[in-house]
FILUM-648534 format. One line per field, with one value per atom (N, C-alpha, C): residue number from 1; residue in one letter; atom name; x, y, z. Coordinates in steps of 0.05 Angstrom, whole numbers, plus 5000, padded with zeros to 4 digits. Layout:
n	[NUM, ...];
res	[A, ...];
atom	[CA, ...];
X	[X, ...];
Y	[Y, ...];
Z	[Z, ...];
***
This chain:
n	[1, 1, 1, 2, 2, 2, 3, 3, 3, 4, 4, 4, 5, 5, 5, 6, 6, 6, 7, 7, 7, 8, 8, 8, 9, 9, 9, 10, 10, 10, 11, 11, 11, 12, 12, 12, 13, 13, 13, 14, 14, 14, 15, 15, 15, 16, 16, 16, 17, 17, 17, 18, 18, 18, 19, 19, 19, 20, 20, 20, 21, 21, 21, 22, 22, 22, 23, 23, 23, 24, 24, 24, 25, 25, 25, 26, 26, 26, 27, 27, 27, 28, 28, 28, 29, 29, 29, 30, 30, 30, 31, 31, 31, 32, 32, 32, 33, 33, 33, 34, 34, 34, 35, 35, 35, 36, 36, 36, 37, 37, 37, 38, 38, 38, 39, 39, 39, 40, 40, 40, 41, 41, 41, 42, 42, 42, 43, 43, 43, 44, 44, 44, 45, 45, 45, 46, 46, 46, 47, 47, 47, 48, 48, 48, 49, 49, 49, 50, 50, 50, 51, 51, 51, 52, 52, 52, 53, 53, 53, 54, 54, 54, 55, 55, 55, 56, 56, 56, 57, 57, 57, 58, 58, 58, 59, 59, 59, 60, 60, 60, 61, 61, 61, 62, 62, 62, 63, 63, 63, 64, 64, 64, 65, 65, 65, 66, 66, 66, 67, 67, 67, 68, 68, 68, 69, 69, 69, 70, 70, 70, 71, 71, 71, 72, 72, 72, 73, 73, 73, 74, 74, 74, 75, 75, 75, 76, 76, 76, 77, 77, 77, 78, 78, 78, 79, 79, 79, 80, 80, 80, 81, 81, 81, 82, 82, 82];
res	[X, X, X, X, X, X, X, X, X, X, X, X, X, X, X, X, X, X, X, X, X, X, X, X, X, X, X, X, X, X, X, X, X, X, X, X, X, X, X, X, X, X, X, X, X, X, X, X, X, X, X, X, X, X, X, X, X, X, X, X, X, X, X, X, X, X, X, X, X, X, X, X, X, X, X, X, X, X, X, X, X, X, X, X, X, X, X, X, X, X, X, X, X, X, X, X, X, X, X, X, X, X, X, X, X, X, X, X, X, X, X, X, X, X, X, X, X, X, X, X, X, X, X, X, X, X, X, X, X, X, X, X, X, X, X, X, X, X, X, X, X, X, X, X, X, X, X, X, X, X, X, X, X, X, X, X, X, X, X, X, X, X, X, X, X, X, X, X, X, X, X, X, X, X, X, X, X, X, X, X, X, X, X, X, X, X, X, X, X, X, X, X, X, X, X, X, X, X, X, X, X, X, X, X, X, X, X, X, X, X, X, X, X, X, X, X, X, X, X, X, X, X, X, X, X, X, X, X, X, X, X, X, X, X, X, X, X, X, X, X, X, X, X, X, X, X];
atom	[N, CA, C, N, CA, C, N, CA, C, N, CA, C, N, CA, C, N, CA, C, N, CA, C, N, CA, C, N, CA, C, N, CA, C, N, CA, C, N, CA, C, N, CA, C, N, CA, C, N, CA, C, N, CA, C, N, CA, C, N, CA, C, N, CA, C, N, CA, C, N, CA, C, N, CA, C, N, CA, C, N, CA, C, N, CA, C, N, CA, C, N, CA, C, N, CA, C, N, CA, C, N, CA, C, N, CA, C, N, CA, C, N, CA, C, N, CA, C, N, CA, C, N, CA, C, N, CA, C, N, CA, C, N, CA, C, N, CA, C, N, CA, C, N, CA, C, N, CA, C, N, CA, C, N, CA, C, N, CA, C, N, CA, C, N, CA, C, N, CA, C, N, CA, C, N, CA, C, N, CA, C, N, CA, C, N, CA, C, N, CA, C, N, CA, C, N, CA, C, N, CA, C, N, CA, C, N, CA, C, N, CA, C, N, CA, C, N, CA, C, N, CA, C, N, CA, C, N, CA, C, N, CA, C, N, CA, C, N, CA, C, N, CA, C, N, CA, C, N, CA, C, N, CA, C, N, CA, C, N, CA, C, N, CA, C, N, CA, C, N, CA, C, N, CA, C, N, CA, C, N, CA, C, N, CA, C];
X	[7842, 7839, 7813, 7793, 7771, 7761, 7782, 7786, 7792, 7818, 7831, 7812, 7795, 7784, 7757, 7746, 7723, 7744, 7769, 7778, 7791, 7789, 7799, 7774, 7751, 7722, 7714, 7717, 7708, 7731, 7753, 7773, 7769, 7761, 7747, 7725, 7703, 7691, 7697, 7706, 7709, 7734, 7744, 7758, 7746, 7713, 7691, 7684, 7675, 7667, 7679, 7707, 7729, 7729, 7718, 7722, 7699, 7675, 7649, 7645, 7655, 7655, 7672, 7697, 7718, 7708, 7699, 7678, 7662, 7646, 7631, 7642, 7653, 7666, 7682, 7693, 7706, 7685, 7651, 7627, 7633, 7625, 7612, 7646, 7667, 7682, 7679, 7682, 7676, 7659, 7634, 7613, 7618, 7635, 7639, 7665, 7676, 7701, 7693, 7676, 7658, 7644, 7631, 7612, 7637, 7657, 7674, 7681, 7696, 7708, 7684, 7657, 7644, 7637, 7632, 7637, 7662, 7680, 7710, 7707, 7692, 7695, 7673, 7657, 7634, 7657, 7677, 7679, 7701, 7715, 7735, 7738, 7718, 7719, 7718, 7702, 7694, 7727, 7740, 7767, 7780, 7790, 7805, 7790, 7768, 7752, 7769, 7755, 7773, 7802, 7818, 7846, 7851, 7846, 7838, 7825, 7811, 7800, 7816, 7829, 7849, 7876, 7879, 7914, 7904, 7882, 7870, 7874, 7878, 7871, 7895, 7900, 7922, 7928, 7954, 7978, 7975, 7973, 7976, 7934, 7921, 7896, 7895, 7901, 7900, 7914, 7936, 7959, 7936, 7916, 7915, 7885, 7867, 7854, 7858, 7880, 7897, 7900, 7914, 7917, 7892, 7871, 7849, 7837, 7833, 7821, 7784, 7770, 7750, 7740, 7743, 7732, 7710, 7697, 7666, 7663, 7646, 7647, 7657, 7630, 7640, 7672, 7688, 7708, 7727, 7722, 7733, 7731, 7709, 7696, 7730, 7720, 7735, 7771, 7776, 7801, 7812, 7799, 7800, 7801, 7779, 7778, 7808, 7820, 7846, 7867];
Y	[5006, 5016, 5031, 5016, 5030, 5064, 5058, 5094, 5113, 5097, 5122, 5128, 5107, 5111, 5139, 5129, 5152, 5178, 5173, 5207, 5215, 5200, 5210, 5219, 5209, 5223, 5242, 5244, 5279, 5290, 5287, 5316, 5320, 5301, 5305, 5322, 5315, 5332, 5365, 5366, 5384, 5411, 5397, 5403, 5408, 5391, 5396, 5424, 5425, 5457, 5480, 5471, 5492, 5496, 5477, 5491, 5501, 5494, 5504, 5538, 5533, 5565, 5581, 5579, 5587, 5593, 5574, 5576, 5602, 5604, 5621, 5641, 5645, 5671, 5680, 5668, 5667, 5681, 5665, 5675, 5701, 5719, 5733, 5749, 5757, 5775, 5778, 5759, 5761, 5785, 5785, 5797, 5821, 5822, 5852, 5865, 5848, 5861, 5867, 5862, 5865, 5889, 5899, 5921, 5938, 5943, 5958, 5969, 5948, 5955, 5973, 5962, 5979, 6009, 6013, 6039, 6056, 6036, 6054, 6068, 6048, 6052, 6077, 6081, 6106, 6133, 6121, 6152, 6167, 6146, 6147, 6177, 6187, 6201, 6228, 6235, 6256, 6262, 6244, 6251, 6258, 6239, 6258, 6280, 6295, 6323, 6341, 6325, 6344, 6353, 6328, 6338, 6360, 6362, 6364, 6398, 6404, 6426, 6437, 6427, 6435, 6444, 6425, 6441, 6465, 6471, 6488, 6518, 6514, 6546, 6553, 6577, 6604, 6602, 6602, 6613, 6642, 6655, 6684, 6697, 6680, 6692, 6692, 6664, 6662, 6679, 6689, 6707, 6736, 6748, 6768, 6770, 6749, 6744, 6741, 6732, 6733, 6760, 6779, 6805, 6824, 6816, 6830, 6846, 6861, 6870, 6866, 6866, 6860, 6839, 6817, 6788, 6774, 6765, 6750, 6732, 6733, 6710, 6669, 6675, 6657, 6647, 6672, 6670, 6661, 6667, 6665, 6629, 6613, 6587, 6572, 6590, 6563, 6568, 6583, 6595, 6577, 6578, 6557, 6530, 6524, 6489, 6480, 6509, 6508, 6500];
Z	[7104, 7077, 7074, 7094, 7088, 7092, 7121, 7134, 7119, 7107, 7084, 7057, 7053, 7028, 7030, 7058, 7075, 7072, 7091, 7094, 7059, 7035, 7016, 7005, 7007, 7000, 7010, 7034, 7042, 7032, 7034, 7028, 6996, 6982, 6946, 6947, 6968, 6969, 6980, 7004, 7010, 6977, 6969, 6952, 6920, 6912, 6896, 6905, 6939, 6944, 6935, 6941, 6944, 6910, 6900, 6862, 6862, 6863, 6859, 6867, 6890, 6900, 6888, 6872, 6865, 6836, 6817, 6797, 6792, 6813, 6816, 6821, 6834, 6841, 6812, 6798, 6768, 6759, 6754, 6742, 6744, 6767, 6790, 6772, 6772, 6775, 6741, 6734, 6695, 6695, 6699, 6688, 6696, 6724, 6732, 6724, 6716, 6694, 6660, 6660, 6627, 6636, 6656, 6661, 6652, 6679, 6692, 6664, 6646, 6611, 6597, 6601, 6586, 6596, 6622, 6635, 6642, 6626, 6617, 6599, 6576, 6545, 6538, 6560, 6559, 6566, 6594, 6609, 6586, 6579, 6560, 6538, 6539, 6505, 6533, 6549, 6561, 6582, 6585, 6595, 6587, 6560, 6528, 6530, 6523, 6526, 6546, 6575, 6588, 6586, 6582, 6578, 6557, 6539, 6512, 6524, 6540, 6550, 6560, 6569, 6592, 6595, 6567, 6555, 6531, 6526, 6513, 6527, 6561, 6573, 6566, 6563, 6555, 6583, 6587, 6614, 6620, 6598, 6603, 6600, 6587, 6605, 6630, 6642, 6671, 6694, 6679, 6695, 6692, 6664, 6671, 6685, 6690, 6703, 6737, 6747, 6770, 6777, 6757, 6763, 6768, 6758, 6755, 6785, 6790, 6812, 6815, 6798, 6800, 6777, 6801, 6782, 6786, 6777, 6780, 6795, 6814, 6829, 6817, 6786, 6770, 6768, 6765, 6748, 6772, 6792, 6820, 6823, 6828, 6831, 6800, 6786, 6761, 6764, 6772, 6778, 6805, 6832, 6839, 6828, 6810, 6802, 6787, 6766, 6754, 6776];
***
């Protein structure tokens, strides 16, 4: 009885670790799921922007910009990024 009572104490313990560390790690992901939300809640408005910028370009500027024979290097760079 005594054996089993020793091997039921370490595996409690070993099983205390296995929460403690598990705990922590709970801590440890919390705080980084609260950052992550709040550096959503920043990028959030400048993406709406972009979209929002973006369904703004004219189809047919871009077509006569395309056609253009002498275009700006500038205009060249953003034409690409489109």
């Amino acid at each position: 009885m005594k054996i089993e009572n020793e091997k039921a104490a370490k595996k409690e313990e070993e099983v205390n670790n296995v929460k403690f560390n598990c705990e922590a790690d709970k801590a440890k992901i919390t705080i980084e799921k609260e950052e992550a939300y709040r550096e959503l809640a920043q990028a959030l408005p400048f993406q709406e922007a972009a979209v929002k910028a973006g369904d703004s370009i004219d189809v047919n500027a871009i077509k006569s910009l395309r056609n253009s024979q002498k275009v700006a290097d500038a205009i060249k760079i953003v034409m690409d990024a489109v």
